[in-house]
N, C-alpha and C positions, 0 to 999 in steps of 0.2 A: 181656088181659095176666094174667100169674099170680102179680101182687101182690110178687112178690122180680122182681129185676133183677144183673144185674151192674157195677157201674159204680166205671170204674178200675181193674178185678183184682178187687173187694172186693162181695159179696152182702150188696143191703142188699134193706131193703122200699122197695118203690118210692115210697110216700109220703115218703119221705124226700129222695127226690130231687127238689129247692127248686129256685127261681126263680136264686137266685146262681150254681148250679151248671151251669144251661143258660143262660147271657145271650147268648153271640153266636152260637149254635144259634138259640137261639129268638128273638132281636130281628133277626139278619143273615143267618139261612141259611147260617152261615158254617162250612160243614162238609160231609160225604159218608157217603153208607151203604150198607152191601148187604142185598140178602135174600138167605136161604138155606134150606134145610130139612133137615130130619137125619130116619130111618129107623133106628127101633131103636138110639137112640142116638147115632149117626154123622151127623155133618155129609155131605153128596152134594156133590161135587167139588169138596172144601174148598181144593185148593190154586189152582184155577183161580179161586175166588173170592179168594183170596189175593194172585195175580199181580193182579188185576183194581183190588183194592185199595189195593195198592202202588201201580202206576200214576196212580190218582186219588188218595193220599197228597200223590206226586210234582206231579200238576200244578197242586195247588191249595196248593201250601209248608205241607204239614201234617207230622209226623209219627207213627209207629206207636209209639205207647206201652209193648207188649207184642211179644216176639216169635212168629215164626208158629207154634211147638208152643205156648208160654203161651196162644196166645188158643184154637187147636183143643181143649187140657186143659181150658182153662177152662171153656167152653160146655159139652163132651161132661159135663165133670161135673156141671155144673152142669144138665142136662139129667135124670141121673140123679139128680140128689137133687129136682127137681123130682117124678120118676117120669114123664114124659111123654117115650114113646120117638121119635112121631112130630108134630114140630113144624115150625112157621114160628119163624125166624129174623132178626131184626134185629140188626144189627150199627151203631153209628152212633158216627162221628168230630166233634169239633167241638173249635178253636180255643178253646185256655185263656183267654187275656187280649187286651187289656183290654176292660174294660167298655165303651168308647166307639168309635164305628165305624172309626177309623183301626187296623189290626192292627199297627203298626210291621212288628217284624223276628219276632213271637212265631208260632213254628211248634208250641212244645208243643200236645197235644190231648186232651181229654176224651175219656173212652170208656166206650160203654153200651153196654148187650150186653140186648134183653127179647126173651122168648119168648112164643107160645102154639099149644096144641093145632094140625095141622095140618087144615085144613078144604077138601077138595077141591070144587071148583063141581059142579051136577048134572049128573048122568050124562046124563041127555036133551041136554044140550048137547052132549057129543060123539058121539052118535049122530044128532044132526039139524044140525048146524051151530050156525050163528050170524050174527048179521046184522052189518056194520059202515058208517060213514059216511065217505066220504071228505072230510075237512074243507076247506072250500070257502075261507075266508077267511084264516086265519093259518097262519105256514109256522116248519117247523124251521128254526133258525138252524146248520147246518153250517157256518160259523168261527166259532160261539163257544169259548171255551176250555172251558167246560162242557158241552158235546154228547156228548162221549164217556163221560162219568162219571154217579153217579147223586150230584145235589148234592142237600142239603137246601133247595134254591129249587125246589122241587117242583112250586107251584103252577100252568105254564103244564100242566104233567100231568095235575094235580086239574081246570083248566080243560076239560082237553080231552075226560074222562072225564064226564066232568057232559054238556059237548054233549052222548055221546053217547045217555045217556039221555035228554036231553029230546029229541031226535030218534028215538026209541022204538027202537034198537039198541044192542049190547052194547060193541061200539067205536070210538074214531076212527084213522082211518090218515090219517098225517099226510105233507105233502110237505114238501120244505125249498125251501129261497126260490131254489135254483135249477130247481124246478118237479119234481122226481127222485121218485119214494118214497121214504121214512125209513123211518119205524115207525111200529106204532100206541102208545095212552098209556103201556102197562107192558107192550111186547112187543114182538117182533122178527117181522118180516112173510118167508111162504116164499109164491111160486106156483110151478104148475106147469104145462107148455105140451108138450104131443109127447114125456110124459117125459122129459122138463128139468128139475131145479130151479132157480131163480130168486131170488136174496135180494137186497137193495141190502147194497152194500160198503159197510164203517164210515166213507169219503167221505164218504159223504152226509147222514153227522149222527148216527150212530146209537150206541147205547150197546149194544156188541157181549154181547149175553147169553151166559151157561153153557150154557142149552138150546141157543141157537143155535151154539156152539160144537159141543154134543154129534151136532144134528142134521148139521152140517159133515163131523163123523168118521164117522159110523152110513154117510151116502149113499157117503162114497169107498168105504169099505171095504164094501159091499153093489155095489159097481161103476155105482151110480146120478150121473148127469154133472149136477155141478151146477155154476153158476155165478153169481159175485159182481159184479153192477154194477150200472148206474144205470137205473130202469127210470121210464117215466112210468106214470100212474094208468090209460090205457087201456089197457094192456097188462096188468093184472091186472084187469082187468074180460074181458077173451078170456081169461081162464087155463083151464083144465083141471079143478085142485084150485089152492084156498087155505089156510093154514094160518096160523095165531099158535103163537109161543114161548115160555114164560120157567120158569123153575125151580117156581113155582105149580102152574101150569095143563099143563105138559109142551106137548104139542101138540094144539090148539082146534081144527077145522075152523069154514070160515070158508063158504059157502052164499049170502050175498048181502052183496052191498055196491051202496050205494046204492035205485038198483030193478034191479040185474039180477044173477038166478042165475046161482050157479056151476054148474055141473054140474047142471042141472036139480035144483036142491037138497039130492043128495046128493052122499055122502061118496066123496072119490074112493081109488081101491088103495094109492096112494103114500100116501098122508098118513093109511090106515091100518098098512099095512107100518112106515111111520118112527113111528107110535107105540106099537104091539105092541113093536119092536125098543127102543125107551128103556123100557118096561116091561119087557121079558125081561133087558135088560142092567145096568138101575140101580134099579129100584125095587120087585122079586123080594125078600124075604127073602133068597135063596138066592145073590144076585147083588150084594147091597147093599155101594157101598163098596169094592169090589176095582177095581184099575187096570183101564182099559179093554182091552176088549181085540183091538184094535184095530190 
C-alpha cells in the first residue's frame, strides 16, 4: 500500500484508519469490493466495474455513498497526486452500523478506496502455462446469494488458493455442488475444443469478471463461436487450449491440470490471438481507456 488512502471522499494516512472505523468489515465480512487497475492514470473499464458494483450494492442492501463520476474523479485523482500512473486498485464497501451482528434496517456504507503500484506475474508464466488442481472435495455454492459478487467473506477463496499451493500448482478450479465447472480462486475459466470457446454461464456460481466480459466482446467481434454453459471437469481436461481471466493477470494459459497436458504443454493460437487482441485494444498506451471498439 502507499501509506494514504481514500476513505469516505476524504485522503487520509492510512494509519489512521482505526479499528472503530472497520468494525463490521472487519468482525462480519459485512461488505463488498472490487479490483481494478488504471493505465496512465485511468481506471480500464471503469463503468462496467461500476454496473458490477451497483448490482452487489443491490444485493447485499448496501448503499453507494458517492456518485459514479465522484468515485472515477476521486481515484484518477487521487492517483495522480500519488504519481503512480499504473496501479492496482481496491475499491471496498462495508456497512456503517452498528457495532453488534444484527444490521437492523442500516444500509449506509463505509468507503475505502487503497492503491499500489501495478505488478504483473512473470512473463515465463504466459509463455509456458501454468498448472492448476481441480478441487476434489469442496464445491461452489451457486444459490448462495453471494456467488455472484465479490464479498469481503473472502476466505473459502484464500482457502482455495493456499490448496493450490500446497498441491504444488498455481491454481484451483472449482465445481459447484451441482458437479458443473465454476471458476477457479480469483478467475473466470475459458476452454477450447474444435475452435469453440467454452465458459460456464454465471448459473453456475460464478462472479462474471470484466476480463471475461471483455474476452466475451473481443471472440463475437473476431467471428470466433463461443459458447456459455455448464460444462463437467472432463471436458476441460480434452480441451484444446485453457485459459484464466481476471483484470490482473488478462489472460493466463493454463497447460496442465491435474496430471494431464493441455496441448502437449503448449500454448494454444486462440488463447494467444484473445490475448495480443486485449493488449492491442486496452492496454496499448495508444488504445488505453477509449470505448470499445466493438
Amino acid at each position: 500500500m502507499t501509506g494514504k488512502c481514500i476513505f469516505n471522499g476524504k485522503i487520509i494516512n492510512s494509519e489512521n484508519l482505526t479499528l472503530d472505523k472497520l468494525t463490521r468489515g472487519f468482525l462480519y465480512g459485512d461488505g463488498i469490493f472490487e479490483t481494478m487497475r488504471s493505465q496512465e492514470y485511468k481506471i480500464f473499464r471503469f463503468p462496467d466495474y461500476l454496473e458490477r458494483l451497483l448490482n452487489s450494492v443491490k444485493s447485499v442492501n448496501l448503499s453507494l455513498p458517492f456518485s459514479p463520476d465522484e468515485i472515477q474523479m476521486q481515484i484518477e485523482n487521487f492517483l495522480r497526486l500519488l504519481k503512480i500512473p499504473d496501479t492496482y486498485i481496491r475499491l471496498t464497501l462495508w456497512r456503517k452500523q452498528p457495532d453488534s451482528f444484527d444490521p437492523l434496517t442500516e444500509m449506509g456504507s463505509n468507503y475505502l478506496v487503497t492503491v499500489r503500484p501495478l505488478v504483473k506475474i512473470p512473463t515465463v508464466l504466459y509463455k509456458k502455462g501454468i498448472s492448476c488442481m481441480i478441487e476434489k472435495k469442496f464445491r461452489k455454492n451457486e444459490f448462495s446469494p453471494i456467488s455472484h459478487i465479490k464479498s469481503l467473506s473472502f476466505l473459502e477463496n484464500v482457502l482455495y488458493r493456499q490448496q493450490a499451493h500446497l498441491s504444488e500448482t498455481k491454481e484451483t478450479i472449482l465445481l459447484n455442488t451441482s458437479e458443473f465447472l465454476a471458476e477457479a480462486s480469483v478467475s473466470n475459466i475459458f476452454f477450447i475444443k474444435n475452435n469453440i470457446i467454452f465458459t460456464p454461464s454465471v448459473s453456475c456460481g460464478i462472479v462474471p469478471g470484466i476480463m471475461r466480459k471483455t474476452v466475451l466482446e473481443i471472440t463475437k467481434d473476431l467471428g470466433i463461436e463461443i459458447k456459455q454453459g455448464k460444462y463437467k471437469s472432463s471436458e476441460i481436461k480434452k480441451a484444446d487450449e485453457v485459459f484464466l481471466t481476471n483484470t490482473l493477470i488478462e489472460v493466463l494459459p493454463v497447460t496442465k491440470i491435474d496430471d494431464v497436458r493441455i496441448n502437449n504443454g503448449k500454448i494454444g493460437k486462440l488463447t494467444k490471438l484473445i490475448s495480443k487482441e486485449i493488449i492491442k485494444r486496452y492496454f496499448s498506451k495508444k488504445c488505453y481507456n477509449k470505448k470499445p471498439i466493438l
